[in-house]
N, C-alpha and C positions, 0 to 999 in steps of 0.2 A: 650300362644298366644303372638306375637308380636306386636310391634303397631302398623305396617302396615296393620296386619292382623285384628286387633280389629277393626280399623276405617272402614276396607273396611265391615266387618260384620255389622256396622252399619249404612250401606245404606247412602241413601241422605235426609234422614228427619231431621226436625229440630225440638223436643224436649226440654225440660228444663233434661231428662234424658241423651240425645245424649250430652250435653255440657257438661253434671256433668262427666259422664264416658271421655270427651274427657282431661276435666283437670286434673284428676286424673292421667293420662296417662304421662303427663307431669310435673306433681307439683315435683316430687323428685326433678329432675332435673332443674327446673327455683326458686323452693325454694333456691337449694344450691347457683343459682346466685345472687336470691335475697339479700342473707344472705352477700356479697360479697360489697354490691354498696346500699346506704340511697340515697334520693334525696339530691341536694344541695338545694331546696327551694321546701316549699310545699304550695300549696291551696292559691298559687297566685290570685289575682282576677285579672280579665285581663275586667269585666266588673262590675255592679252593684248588680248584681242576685247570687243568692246562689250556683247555678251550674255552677256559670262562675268562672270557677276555674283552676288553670294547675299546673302541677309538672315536675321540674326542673331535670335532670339527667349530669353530665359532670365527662369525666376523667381528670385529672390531666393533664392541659395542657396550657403554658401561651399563647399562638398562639390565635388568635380572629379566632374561631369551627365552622363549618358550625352547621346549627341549624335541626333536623330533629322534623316535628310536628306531633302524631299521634293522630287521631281522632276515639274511639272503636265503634262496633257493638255496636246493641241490638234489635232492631227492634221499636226503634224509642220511646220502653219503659221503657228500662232500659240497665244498663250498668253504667261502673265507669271506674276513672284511676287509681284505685289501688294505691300504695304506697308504703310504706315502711314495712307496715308487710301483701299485698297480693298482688300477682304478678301480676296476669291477668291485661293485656295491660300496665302496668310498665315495664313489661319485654321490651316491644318494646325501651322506654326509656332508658333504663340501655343497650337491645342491640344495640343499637345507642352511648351513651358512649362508650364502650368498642370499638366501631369502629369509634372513633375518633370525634365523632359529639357531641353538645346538643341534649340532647335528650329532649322535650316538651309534656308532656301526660297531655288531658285536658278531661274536663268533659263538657256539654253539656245540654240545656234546654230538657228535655222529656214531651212525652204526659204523661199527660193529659195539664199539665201545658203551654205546647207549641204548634207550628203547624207549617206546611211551611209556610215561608221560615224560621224558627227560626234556623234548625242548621247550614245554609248558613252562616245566620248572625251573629250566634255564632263563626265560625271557620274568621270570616272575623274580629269580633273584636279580636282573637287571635293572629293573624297573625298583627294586629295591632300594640297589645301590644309587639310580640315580635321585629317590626321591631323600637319599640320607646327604649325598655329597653333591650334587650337583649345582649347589648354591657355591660353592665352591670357585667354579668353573665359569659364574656369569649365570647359570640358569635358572628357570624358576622352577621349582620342585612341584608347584601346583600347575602347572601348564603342559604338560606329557601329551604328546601323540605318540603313536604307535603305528608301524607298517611291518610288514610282512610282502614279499611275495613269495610263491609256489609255497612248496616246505614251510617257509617262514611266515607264510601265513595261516599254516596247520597251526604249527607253533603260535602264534599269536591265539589262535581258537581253542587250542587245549589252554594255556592261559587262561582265557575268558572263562571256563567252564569250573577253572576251580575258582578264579576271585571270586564270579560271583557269589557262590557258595561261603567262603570265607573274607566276604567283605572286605575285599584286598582292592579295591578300584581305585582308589584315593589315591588324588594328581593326575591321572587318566582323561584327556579329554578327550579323545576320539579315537577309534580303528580304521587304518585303509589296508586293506584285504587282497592284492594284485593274483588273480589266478591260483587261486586255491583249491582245497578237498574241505568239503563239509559235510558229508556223510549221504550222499544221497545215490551215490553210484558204488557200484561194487567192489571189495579191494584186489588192487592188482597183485599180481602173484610178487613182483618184487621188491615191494614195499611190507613183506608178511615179516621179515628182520626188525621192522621197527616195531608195527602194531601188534603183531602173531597171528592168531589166525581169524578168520572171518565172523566168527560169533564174539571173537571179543572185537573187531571195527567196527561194529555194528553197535557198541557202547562207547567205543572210546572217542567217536567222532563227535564233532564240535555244532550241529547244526543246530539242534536248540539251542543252545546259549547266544549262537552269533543270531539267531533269528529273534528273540526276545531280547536280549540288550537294549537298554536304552540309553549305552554310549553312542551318539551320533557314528555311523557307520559310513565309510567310500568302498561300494565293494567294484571289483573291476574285472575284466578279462580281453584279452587279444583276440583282433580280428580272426587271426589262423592259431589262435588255442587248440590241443587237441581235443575232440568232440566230448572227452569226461567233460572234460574243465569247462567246454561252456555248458554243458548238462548240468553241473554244478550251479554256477553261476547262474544261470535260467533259474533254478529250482529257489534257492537264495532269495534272489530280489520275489520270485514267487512271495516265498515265504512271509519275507518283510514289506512286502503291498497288502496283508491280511494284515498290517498295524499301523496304519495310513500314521499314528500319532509320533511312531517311530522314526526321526530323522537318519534318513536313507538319501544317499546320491550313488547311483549305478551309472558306470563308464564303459561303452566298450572303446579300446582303441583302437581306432579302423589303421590299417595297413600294417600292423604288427603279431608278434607271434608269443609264443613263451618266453621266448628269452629276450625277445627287443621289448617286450613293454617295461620291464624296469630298467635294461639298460641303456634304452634310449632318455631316459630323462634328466632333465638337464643340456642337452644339446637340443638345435634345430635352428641355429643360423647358416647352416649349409642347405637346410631345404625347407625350413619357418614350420618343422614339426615339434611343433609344442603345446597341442592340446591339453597332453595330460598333464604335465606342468601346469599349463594356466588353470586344471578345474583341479588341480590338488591344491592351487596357491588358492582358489577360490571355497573348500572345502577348509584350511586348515584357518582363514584368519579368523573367522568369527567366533572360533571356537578357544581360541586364546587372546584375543583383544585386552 
């Protein structure tokens, strides 16, 4: 079976099984690039906490790099940035070097330990440290992208909700947004640890601000998403086609699911799947030229 065919067998549910089979699927291949690229700096503290942590990726390049940040899933319970001997969400680092960026992969307060608005204000002191140090490193402090997927792209939209408010945008040139929650569908009962309860989800979600921004926006979702997520996703691009002025590109990735749309990126010379590579490499140049 191929791995188009494997992912589509395994539906839209979200498992601790459905991720193990999805990285498996991939590991040959983002191991070989692992093995290829170490960070140039690891377990950064960008804050005070144990989890405020980030890792450095860059190719060989004396030019001041645009900087790309990723922020990983998990469901607000766990999740890491990987490293230098496992790949999952490093890879996104390392594929961001190799196309000419920093790459920044950081880790993040989890429940228990946290709640909203903690990863807002996690991803807000990173974006700090990297617009103070990052010239440091090769990078340019004025050139920032930002990614998120699932969680990490909650986390990116509670972000947006306070910069905007406190004009904290500066160096930010774009969001991509992979399979996220934006307020438009109900909250699930095991996500009440982070948000609390449903009258406060109903404030604390991020759909105005990611709908009115005019940080050029990549918002995305997977073929086999489970039906929130592309509810969400639908309602979104709804939302931002009512400001035709607003720079918008919507993706969906046909033959993939939750967890393969971020971690398949960067691979696809085993089966030439690299859509969403090429329209992220096509979304991120112009905006840091």
């Amino acid at each position: 079976m191929n791995r188009a065919a494997c992912i589509a067998s395994l539906g839209t549910t979200l498992t601790p099984e459905v991720i193990t089979n999805i990285r498996a699927l991939f590991h040959s291949e983002q191991s070989a690039l692992m093995s290829l690229m170490s960070p140039v700096a690891s377990d950064i503290a960008y804050g005070p906490l144990p989890r405020q942590q980030l890792d450095l990726y860059a190719p060989d390049n004396a030019q001041p790099m645009p900087v790309l940040l990723f922020v990983h899933g998990g469901g607000f319970v766990q999740g890491d940035k990987g490293g230098a001997t496992q790949w999952p969400n490093a890879h996104i680092g390392r594929w961001a070097a190799r196309n000419g960026m920093i790459g920044a992969v950081m880790n993040y307060r989890l429940v228990p330990d946290a709640a909203w608005p903690s990863g807002g204000e996690d991803v807000a002191a990173a974006v700090g440290w990297l617009r103070a140090n990052i010239a440091h490193y090769g990078g340019d402090p004025a050139r920032i992208i930002l990614m998120g997927t699932s969680a990490g792209a909650v986390h990116l939209g509670t972000w947006l909700m306070h910069a905007q408010t406190s004009k904290k945008l500066e160096g930010v040139n774009g969001i991509i947004l992979l399979s996220g929650l934006y307020g438009y569908t109900p909250l699930d009962e095991r996500d009440t640890p982070y948000y609390g309860a449903q009258a406060d989800y109903t404030s604390r979600m991020p759909c105005a601000a990611i709908e009115h921004t005019q940080l050029p926006l990549f918002i995305a979702r997977a073929e086999y998403d489970p039906p929130r997520f592309q509810t969400e996703f639908d309602a979104m691009v709804a939302d931002r086609t009512r400001h035709p002025i607003l720079p918008t590109t919507k993706f969906v990735a046909a033959g993939h699911n939750h967890y393969s749309i971020a971690l398949h990126i960067g691979t696809g010379e085993i089966d030439g799947d690299h859509a969403l590579s090429d329209a992220l490499r096509g979304f991120i140049a112009p905006l840091v030229r």
